[in-house]
N, C-alpha and C positions, 0 to 999 in steps of 0.2 A: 437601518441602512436602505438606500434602495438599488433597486436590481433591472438594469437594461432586457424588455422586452422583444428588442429591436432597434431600429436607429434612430429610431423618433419616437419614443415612449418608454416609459419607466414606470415599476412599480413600487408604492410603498407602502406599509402596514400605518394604519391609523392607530393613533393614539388613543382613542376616545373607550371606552369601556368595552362597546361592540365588536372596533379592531375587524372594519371592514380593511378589507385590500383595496388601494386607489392605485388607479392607472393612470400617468398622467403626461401629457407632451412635453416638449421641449423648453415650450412657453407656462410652464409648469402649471397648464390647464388640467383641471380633473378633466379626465374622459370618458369615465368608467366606474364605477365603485363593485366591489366585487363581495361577496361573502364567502368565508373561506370556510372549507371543508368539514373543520371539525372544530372543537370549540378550543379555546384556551392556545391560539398561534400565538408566539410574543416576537417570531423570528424569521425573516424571510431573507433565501440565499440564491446563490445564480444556479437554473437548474439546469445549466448547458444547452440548449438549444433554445431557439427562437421561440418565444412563447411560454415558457416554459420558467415559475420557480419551484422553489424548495421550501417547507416551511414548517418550521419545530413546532410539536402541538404534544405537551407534555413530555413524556421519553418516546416520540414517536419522529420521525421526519418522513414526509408527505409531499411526492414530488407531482406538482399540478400544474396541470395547462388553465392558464388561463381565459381565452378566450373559447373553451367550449367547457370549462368549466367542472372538466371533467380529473378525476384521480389517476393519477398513470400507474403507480404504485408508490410504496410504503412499508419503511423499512423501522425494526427498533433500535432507538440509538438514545441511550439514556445520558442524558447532561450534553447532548448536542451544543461545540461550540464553536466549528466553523467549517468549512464543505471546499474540498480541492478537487477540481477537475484536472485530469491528465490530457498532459498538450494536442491529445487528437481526439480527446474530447469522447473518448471509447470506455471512461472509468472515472466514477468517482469515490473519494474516500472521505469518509463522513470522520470528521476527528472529534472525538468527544472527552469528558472530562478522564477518563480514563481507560481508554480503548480508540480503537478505529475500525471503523466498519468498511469495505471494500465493495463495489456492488460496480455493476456494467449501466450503459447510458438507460436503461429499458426498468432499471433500480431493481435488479435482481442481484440477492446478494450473493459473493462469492466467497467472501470470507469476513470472521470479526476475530480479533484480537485484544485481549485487556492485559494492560499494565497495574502495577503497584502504585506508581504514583504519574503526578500529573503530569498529561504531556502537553509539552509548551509548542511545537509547531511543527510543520508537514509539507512538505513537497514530494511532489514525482518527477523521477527521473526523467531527461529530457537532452541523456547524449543521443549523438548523429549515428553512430556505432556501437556493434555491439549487442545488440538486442534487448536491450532494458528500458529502451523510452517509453514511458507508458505502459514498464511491468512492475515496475520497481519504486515503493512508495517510501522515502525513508524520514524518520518524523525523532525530534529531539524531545528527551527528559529533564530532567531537571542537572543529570549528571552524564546520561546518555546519548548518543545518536544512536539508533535503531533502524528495521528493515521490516518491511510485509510483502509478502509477493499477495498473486492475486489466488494463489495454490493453498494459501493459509500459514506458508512459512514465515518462519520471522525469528532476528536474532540480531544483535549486538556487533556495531561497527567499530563502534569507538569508545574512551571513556570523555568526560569533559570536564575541564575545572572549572567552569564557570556556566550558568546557560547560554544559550544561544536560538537563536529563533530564525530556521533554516527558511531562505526564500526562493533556491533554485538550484538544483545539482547536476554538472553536464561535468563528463569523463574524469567521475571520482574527485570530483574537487566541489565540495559542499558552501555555497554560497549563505552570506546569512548575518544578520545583525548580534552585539551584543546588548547589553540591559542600557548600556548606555547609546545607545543609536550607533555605533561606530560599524560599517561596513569590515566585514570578515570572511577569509576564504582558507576554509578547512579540508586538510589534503583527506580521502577515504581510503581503505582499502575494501571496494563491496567485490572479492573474488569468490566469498562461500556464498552471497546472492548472487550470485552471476551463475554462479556453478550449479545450485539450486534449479536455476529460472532454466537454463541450457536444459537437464535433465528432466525436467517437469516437460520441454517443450519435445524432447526427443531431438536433441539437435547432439548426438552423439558425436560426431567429428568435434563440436566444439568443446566436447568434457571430457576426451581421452588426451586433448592437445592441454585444459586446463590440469590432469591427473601427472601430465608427465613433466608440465611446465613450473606449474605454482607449487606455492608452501602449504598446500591445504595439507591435513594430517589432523591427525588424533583419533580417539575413541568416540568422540559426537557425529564425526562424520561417517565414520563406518559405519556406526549405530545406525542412521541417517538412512545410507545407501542398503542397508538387510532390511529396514525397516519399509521400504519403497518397492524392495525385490528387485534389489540391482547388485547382487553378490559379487559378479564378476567384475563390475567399478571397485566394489569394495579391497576386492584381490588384491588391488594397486596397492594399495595404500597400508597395507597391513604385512610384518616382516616374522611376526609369532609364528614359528612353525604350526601349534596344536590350532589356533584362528586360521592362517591357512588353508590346513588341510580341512575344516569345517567350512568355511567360504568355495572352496575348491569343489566340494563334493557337491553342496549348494547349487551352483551354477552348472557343473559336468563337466569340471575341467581335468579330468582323469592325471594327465601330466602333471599338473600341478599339484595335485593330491598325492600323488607317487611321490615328487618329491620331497613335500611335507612330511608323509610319513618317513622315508627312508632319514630323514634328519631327525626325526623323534624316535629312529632305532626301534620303530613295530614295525 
């Protein structure tokens, strides 16, 4: 494929044995011939900024400037098969044959994740509200829609009957083709990524309003909130007397630890 340098020039990887990088105008003149970084490129991708691609060179992807020539950095991303930049262009997520790798525009990673099986496609979030545009990466399985923040979290939106190959998700409503071309809009509920992403960001007004408001519950989420050392989130959510009074003591909530016990009668 090739890959816009700028407004008037394009890059494409040569065919020939050598698999020089051509740079080429409008007028689809070579202008340029480049030799790429490391041996064995088969793949070049948009590397977000001007000047700038992406290019798979074994299980490795290689983000380089072209005109100086130079390696920006270099991340491992084994079976690299295709590169999503987030709508401000602040994160990219490298999707591979079974994983995605998360890294910032500078190709530092921030997190990788692997699946069981292949995943079929990948977009970031890109509602108005809310604080998820460009935290929230959510990428479809073969049976699954799925979630990665940029934190390392990651977990299960939905199930699917059919695959689907996600092309854009703005306010929980997952845009996206099926196996047969047909245009489809899949309603989400991302509130334990929301809840996550708020928490991870410190934006506490907005996860005591999601604690008292949403259906969040269970044992993964408590688990979740001890495991972060956020006990006192946890407190919410949990009505076991003997959890409780251990989440209560936890945090130093003497009240509520009184309470706890005088209902377990010690």
């Amino acid at each position: 494929p090739a890959v816009f340098l700028g407004q008037n020039r394009f890059a494409v990887l040569e065919r020939a044995a050598n698999r020089h990088i051509i740079v080429k105008n409008l007028n689809n003149e070579t202008t340029k011939r480049v030799t790429p970084p490391a041996p064995n490129v088969d793949l070049i991708f948009d590397g977000g900024a001007s000047g700038r691609i992406i290019l798979r060179s074994d299980d490795r992807a290689i983000l380089f400037e072209v005109q100086s020539r130079r390696v920006l950095g270099e991340l491992s991303a084994t079976k690299l098969k295709s590169v999503v930049w987030s709508p401000d262009g602040s994160k990219v997520a490298l999707m591979c044959k079974y994983g995605v790798v998360i890294a910032d525009r500078q190709f530092e990673q921030l997190c990788s994740i692997t699946d069981t099986v292949r995943i079929k496609s990948g977009t970031w979030d890109s509602s108005p509200d809310g604080g998820t545009a460009s935290q929230m990466f959510v990428f479809t399985t073969l049976h699954h829609v799925k979630y990665v923040l940029p934190t390392g979290d990651t977990g299960t939106v939905r199930t699917l009957e059919n695959p689907l190959y996600a092309t854009r998700i703005v306010n929980d409503e997952l845009f996206c083709l099926d196996r047969e071309a047909r245009a489809r809009v899949v309603s989400l509920d991302t509130t334990e990524a929301k809840f996550k992403l708020a928490l991870s960001q410190k934006r506490y007004g907005q996860v005591m309003k999601m604690v008292r408001h949403s259906r969040l519950c269970g044992r993964a989420i408590v688990s979740y909130l001890q495991s972060k050392g956020f006990p006192e989130v946890a407190l919410h959510f949990v009505r076991e007397p003997k959890q409780r009074f251990r989440l209560a003591l936890a945090c130093g909530n003497i009240e509520a630890a009184m309470e706890s016990a005088f209902a377990l009668e010690q």
